[in-house]
C-alpha positions as CSV (number, residue, x, y, z in Angstrom):
1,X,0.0,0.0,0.0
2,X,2.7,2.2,0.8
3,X,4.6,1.7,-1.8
4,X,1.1,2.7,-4.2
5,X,0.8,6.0,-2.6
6,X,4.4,6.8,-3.4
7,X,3.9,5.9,-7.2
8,X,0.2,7.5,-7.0
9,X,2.2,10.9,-5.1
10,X,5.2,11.0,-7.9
11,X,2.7,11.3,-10.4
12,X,0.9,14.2,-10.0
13,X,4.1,16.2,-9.5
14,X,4.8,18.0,-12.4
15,X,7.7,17.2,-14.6
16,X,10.4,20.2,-15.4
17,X,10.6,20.9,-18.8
18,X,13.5,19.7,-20.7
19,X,17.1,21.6,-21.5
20,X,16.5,23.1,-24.3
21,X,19.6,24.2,-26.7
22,X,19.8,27.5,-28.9
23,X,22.4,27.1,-31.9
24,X,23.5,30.4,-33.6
25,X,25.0,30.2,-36.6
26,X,27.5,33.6,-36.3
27,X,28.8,34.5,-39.8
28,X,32.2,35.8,-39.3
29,X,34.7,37.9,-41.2
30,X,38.5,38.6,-39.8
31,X,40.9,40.2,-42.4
32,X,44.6,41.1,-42.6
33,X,44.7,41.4,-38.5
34,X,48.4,39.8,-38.4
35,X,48.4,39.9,-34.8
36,X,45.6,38.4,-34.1
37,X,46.4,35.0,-31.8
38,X,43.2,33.7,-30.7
39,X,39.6,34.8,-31.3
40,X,36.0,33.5,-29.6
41,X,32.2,33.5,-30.5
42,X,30.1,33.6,-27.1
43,X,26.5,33.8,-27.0
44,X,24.4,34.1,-24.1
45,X,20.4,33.6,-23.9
46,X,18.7,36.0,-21.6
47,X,15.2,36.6,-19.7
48,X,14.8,40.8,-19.2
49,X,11.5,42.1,-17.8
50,X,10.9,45.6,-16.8
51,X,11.8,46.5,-13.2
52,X,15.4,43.9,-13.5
53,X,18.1,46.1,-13.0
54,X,20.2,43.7,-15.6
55,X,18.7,41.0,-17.7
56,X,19.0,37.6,-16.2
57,X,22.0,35.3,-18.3
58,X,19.6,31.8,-18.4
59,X,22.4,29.8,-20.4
60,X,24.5,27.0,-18.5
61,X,27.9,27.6,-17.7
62,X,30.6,25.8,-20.0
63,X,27.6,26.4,-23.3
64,X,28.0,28.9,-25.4
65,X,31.3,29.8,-26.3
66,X,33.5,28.5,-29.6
67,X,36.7,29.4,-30.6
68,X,37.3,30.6,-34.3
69,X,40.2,28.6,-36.4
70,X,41.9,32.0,-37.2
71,X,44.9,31.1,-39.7
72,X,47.2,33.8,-40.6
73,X,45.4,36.7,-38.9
74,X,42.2,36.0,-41.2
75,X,38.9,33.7,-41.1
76,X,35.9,33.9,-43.1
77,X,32.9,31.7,-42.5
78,X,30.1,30.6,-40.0
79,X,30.9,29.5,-36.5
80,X,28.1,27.7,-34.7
81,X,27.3,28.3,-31.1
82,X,25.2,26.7,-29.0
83,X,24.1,27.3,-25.5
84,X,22.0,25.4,-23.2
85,X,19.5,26.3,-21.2
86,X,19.0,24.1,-17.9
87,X,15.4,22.8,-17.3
88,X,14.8,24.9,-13.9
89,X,16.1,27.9,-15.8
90,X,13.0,27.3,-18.0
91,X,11.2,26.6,-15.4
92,X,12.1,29.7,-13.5
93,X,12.4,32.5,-16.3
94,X,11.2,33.1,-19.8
95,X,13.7,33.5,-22.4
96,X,13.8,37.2,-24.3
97,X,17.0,37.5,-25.9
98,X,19.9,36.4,-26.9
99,X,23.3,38.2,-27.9
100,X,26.7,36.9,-29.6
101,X,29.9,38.7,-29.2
102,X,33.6,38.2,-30.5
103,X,36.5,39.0,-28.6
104,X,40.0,38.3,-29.6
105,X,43.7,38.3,-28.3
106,X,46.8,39.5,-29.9
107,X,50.2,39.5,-29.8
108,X,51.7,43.0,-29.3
109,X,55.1,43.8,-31.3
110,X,56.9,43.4,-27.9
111,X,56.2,39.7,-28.4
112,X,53.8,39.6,-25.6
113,X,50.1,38.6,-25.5
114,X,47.2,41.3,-24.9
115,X,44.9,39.5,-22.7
116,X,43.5,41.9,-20.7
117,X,39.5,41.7,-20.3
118,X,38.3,45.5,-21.5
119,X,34.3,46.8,-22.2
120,X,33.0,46.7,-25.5
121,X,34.4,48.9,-28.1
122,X,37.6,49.4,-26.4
123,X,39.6,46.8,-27.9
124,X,39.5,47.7,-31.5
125,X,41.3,51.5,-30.4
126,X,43.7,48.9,-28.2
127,X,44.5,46.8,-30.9
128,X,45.1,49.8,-33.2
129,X,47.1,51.8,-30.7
130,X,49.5,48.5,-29.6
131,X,50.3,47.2,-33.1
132,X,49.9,50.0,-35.6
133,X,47.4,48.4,-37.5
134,X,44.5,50.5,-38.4
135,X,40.5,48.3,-38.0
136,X,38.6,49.4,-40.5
137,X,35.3,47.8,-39.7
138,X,34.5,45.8,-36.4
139,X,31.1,44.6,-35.7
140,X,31.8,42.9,-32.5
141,X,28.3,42.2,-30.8
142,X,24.6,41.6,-31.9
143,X,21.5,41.0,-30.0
144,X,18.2,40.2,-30.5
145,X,14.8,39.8,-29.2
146,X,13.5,35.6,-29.3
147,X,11.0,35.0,-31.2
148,X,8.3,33.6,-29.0
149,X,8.1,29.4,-28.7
């Protein structure tokens, strides 16, 4: 009998919904930067909702990062990102947006590694003011609202 109640109990408890994954496919353009070492796509899924003082980051840590296979300070293509979203994230918050960023490291003429972590849009004037080469053009972040499920 006991053992009936417990199966009876278990089953009106309501399940949590699964993990769900978001995969970005991030186009990506790096040209002539012969510094350039390393370079990183990260993407983050958020929940915002008026009266947060800073949108809630819903992915999982360890998802949503991939490094770009930068060859001879160039790489044209796609990278694809994907970032998980726990099940008692979902259950918790509604995703709203989502954003994708690039950051980079390279090596200064010195022969030693920039690696400091800066705000957006300082590292292009950085780059340019450590190596002497000029960016012409740097997208470095986009975000979005999700559509809804």
């Amino acid at each position: 009998m006991l053992i009936t109640l417990l199966v009876l109990g278990l089953g009106t408890v309501n399940a949590p919904p699964p993990m769900a994954d978001y995969v970005f496919q991030v186009p990506v353009r790096i040209e002539n930067m012969r510094h350039i070492t390393t370079a990183q796509v990260s993407c983050s899924i958020v929940h915002d909702a008026p009266g947060l003082p800073n949108p809630i980051s819903l992915g999982v840590p360890g998802t949503g990062t991939t490094s770009v296979p930068v060859v001879d300070g160039a790489y044209n293509g796609t990278v694809t990102v994907t970032v998980t979203v726990s099940a008692d994230r979902l259950a918790r918050y509604t995703p709203t947006g989502w954003g994708c960023g690039i950051s980079y490291r390279w090596r200064n003429p010195d022969g030693t590694t920039f690696t400091e972590s800066v705000r957006p849009g300082e590292r292009e004037g950085i780059y340019t003011r450590l190596t002497g080469q000029a960016i012409a053009e740097a997208t470095t972040n986009v975000t979005g609202p999700l559509p809804p499920p």
